[in-house]
Residue, then its C-alpha position, 0 to 999 in steps of 0.5 A: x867513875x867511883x872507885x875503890x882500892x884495897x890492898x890484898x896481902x897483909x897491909x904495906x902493898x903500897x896503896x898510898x903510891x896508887x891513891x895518889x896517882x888515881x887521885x888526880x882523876x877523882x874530885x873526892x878521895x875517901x878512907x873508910x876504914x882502920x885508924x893510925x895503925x894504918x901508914x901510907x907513903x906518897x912520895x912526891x918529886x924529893x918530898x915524901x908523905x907518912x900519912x896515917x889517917x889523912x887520906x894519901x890524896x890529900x896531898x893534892x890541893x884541889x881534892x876533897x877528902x873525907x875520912x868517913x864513918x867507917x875509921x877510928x880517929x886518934x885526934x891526936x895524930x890526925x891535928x899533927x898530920x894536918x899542920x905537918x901538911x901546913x907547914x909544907x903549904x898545903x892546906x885542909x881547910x874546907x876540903x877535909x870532912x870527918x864524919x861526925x858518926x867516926x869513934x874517937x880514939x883517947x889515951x885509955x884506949x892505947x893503954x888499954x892496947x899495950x896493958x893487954x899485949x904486954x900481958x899475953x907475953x909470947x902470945x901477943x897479938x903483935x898490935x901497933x899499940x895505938x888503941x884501935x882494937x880497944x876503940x872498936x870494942x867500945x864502939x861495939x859495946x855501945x856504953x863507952x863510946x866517944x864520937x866526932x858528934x860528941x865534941x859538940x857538947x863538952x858538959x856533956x862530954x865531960x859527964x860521960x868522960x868521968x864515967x868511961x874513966x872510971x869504969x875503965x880504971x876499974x879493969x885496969x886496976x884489977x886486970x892488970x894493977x895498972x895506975x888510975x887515969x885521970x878523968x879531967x886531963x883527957x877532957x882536957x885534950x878533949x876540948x882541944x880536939x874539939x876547937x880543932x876539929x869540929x869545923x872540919x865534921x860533918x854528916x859525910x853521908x849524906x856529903x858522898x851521896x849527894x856528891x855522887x847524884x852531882x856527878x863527881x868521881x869518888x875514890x874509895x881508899x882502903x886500909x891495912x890487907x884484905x887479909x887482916x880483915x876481921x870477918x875474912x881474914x886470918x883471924x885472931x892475927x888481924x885488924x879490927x875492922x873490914x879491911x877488904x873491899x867489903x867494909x867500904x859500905x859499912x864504912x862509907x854508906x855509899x852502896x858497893x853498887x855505886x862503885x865502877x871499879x875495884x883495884x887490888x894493890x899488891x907486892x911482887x913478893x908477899x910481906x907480913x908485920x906481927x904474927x900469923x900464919x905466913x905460907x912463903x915466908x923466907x926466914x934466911x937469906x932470900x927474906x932478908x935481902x927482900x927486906x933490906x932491898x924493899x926497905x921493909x920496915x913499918x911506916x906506923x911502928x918501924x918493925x922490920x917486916x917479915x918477907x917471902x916469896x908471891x902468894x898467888x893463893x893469898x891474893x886470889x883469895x883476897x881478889x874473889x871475895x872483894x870482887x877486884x877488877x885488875x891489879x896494880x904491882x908495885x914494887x917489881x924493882x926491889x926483885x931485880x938481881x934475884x937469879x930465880x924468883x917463886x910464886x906460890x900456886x897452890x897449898x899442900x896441907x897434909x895430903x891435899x893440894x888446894x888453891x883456895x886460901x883457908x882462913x881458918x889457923x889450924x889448916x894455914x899453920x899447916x899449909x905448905x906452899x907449891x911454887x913454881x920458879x922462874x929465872x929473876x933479871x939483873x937489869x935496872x928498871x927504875x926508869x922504865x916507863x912501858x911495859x915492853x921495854x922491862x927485861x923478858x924475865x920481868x915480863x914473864x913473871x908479871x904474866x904469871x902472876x896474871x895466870x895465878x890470879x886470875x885479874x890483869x895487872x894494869x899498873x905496875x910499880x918500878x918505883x917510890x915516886x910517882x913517875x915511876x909506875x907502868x900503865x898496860 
C-alpha cells in the first residue's frame, strides 16, 4: 500500500512520530516538500532524532529514503544530518537519493531571508531565516537558479554562480546597503557539496515509479501544515511551498492516484509558530501551561509556539481539500489535568456563524471561535496502550473531535516514544 502523511494544522503536529512508525511497513520513504524550516522529531527508546530534511524514516536501516523534486536543499544541513546519523551507526549509503531536479539553497538565499525580515520591522512574516522562500522564488524566476544537476559540471557552475552573485549583490547593496557576497567562497562550498552528494542523486522519478510497477509500498511524507500551504493556506502568513496532501504530485511525480491512503496528523489542541490569524488562540494561562506541558518550542528555531484550544474548523478545512482518510492524534497526554478542555466548531465572523475555514486574512482576523466544552481528565495515560483503557473524558473527547471533523481517528498519540501510541 502507497501512502501519504500530512500535518493538518500549522506545522509541529507530530509527523516525524507516525512516519516513523508507518515506516516499518513501507520499503520507500519519500519527502516531497519544504526545506530546513521543516523539523521532525523520532524519538527512539532514549535516543531522540531532530531531522530537517532527511525523511524520519531514515532512522530505520533497512528503508530507502528519498528526498524528491519537490524540496529545497540546504546542503549544508542535510551533510551534518547525514554524518549526525553516522556517528550513531546508521548509515545512507545506497539507500538515500536526492532528486537531481530538487533547488539548491546557498548562503544568498538565507541572507536574502534575514536582510528582507529584518526590513519589514512589525510586519514580518515570522520566517525561519533559512533561505527557503528566497529559494523557491528563484526556482520560479528560472534565471538564478541552482540545482542537484547542476553539481555535476562545476566550470559551468562556477560561470552561473558569478552571475547569480552579482545580481544579487546589486539588490542587496541597493534594497538594503548590505556588504557584497563573494562569488568564489560559495563555490567553494559548492564543490563540496558536490563530492558529498552527487553519489547520492539520481532521477527519483523515474526510481519512485518504476519502485512502485515492482510492487514496493511507498510512503509519501509531507512538510510544515496544511494550513501554511501557499495556494490554500492563510496566505501571506504561510510557507513557500504545497504543503498539503495536494503538493506531493508535484513534489514527487507520482500521480495522487497512485496513493491508497492519506493520513492527517494533528495536535489535541492547535499550536502556530510566527504570525497570523489564530482563532483559538489562548494568550493567558490555559496557552502557557499548554506550552509548557506540550513542550512547545520549535524544533528548527527554538520560538515558543503559540497554543490554543482544537480547531475542528481548521482541521476539517485541511482534511477536505486533501482528501484525508482517518486522523492520527498525537499529543492527548499533554491535556491530562485540564478540568474542562474546548474544541472549536464553528466561526462567528460578524453576524454569521460558518464552518468552512476562510482563508482569506480579513474574515479569519475577524472570526471568533464557537466552542464547545467538555470536562478534562486527571489520569496519567503515558502508558496506556488500548483505546478503552483511557479515562471516559479521554475518550469522550477524542469521539468528539471524530464528530467535528467528520474522519476517524485511528492512531492516537499518549507519548514521545514509539511504544507510546493507540491503534483503533
Amino acid at each position: 500500500m502507497n501512502s501519504c502523511i500530512v500535518g493538518l494544522q500549522w506545522g509541529d503536529e507530530g509527523k516525524g512520530k507516525i512516519v516513523d512508525i508507518l515506516a516499518g511497513h513501507s520499503d520507500i520513504i519519500v519527502r516531497y516538500s519544504g526545506g530546513a524550516n521543516a523539523g521532525h522529531t523520532v524519538v527512539i527508546d532514549d535516543n531522540k532524532f531532530a531531522l530537517h530534511l532527511l525523511p524520519s524514516g531514515s532512522v530505520r536501516a533497512d528503508t530507502i529514503c528519498v528526498i524528491a523534486n519537490g524540496v529545497v536543499v540546504d546542503p549544508d544541513i542535510l551533510i551534518e544530518e547525514i554524518d549526525t546519523l553516522a556517528q550513531k551507526n546508521i548509515s545512507l549509503n545506497n539507500r538515500l537519493f536526492i532528486s537531481e531536479n530538487a533547488h539548491v539553497v546557498l548562503d544568498y538565499h538565507k541572507t536574502e531571508d534575514r536582510l528582507r525580515e529584518e526590513s519589514l520591522g512589525k510586519n514580518k512574516l515570522g520566517t525561519t531565516i533559512r533561505g527557503i522562500g528566497p529559494c523557491y522564488a528563484d526556482k520560479v524566476g528560472r534565471n538564478y537558479a541552482i540545482r542537484m544537476a547542476d553539481l555535476r559540471d562545476l566550470e559551468k557552475l562556477e560561470a552561473k554562480l558569478q552571475k547569480i552573485v552579482d545580481y544579487k549583490n546589486k539588490i542587496f547593496a541597493a534594497l538594503y546597503n548590505a556588504e557584497p557576497m563573494n562569488a568564489g567562497q560559495i563555490f567553494e562550498k559548492c564543490k563540496f557539496f558536490s563530492a558529498r552528494l552527487l553519489g547520492f542523486t539520481t532521477n527519483t522519478t523515474e526510481l519512485l515509479h518504476k519502485a512502485i510497477a515492482d510492487g514496493k509500498s511507498v510512503l509519501f511524507e509531507g512538510a510544515q501544515g496544511s494550513l501554511l500551504d501557499l495556494d490554500h493556506g492563510t496566505f501571506p502568513y504561510v510557507t513557500s511551498s504545497n504543503s498539503s496532501s495536494l503538493g506531493m504530485s508535484a513534489g514527487s511525480g507520482v500521480p495522487a492516484g497512485m496513493v491508497n491512503k492519506f493520513f492527517g496528523v494533528v495536535k489535541a489542541y492547535t499550536t502556530r509558530v510566527g504570525a497570523g490569524p489564530f482563532p483559538t488562540e489562548q494568550t493567558g494561562e490555559i496557552g502557557r501551561s499548554i506550552r509548557d506541558k506540550g513542550n512547545e518550542y520549535g524544533t528548527t528555531t527554538g520560538r515558543p509556539r503559540r497554543c490554543g484550544w482544537f480547531d475542528a474548523v481548521a482541521v476539517s478545512y485541511a482534511a477536505t481539500i486533501g482528501a484525508i482518510d482517518s486522523i492520527a492524534l498525537m499529543h492527548l497526554d499533554t491535556l491530562t489535568g485540564f478540568k474542562e478542555l474546548k474544541i472549536c466548531g464553528a466561526y462567528k465572523i460578524g453576524q454569521e456563524q460558518t464552518t468552512f475555514f476562510p482563508t482569506d486574512l480579513a474574515k479569519l482576523s475577524r472570526a471568533e471561535a464557537v466552542y464547545e466544552t467538555v470536562p478534562g481528565w486527571d489520569e496519567d495515560i503515558t502508558g496506556i496502550n488500548e483505546f478503552h483503557d483511557l479515562p471516559a473524558n479521554a475518550q469522550n473527547y477524542v469521539c468528539l473531535i471524530e464528530d467535528k471533523t467528520g474522519k476517524p481517528v485511528t492512531i492516537i498519540g499518549v507519548g514521545p516514544k514509539r511504544s507510546q501510541t493507540i491503534f483503533r
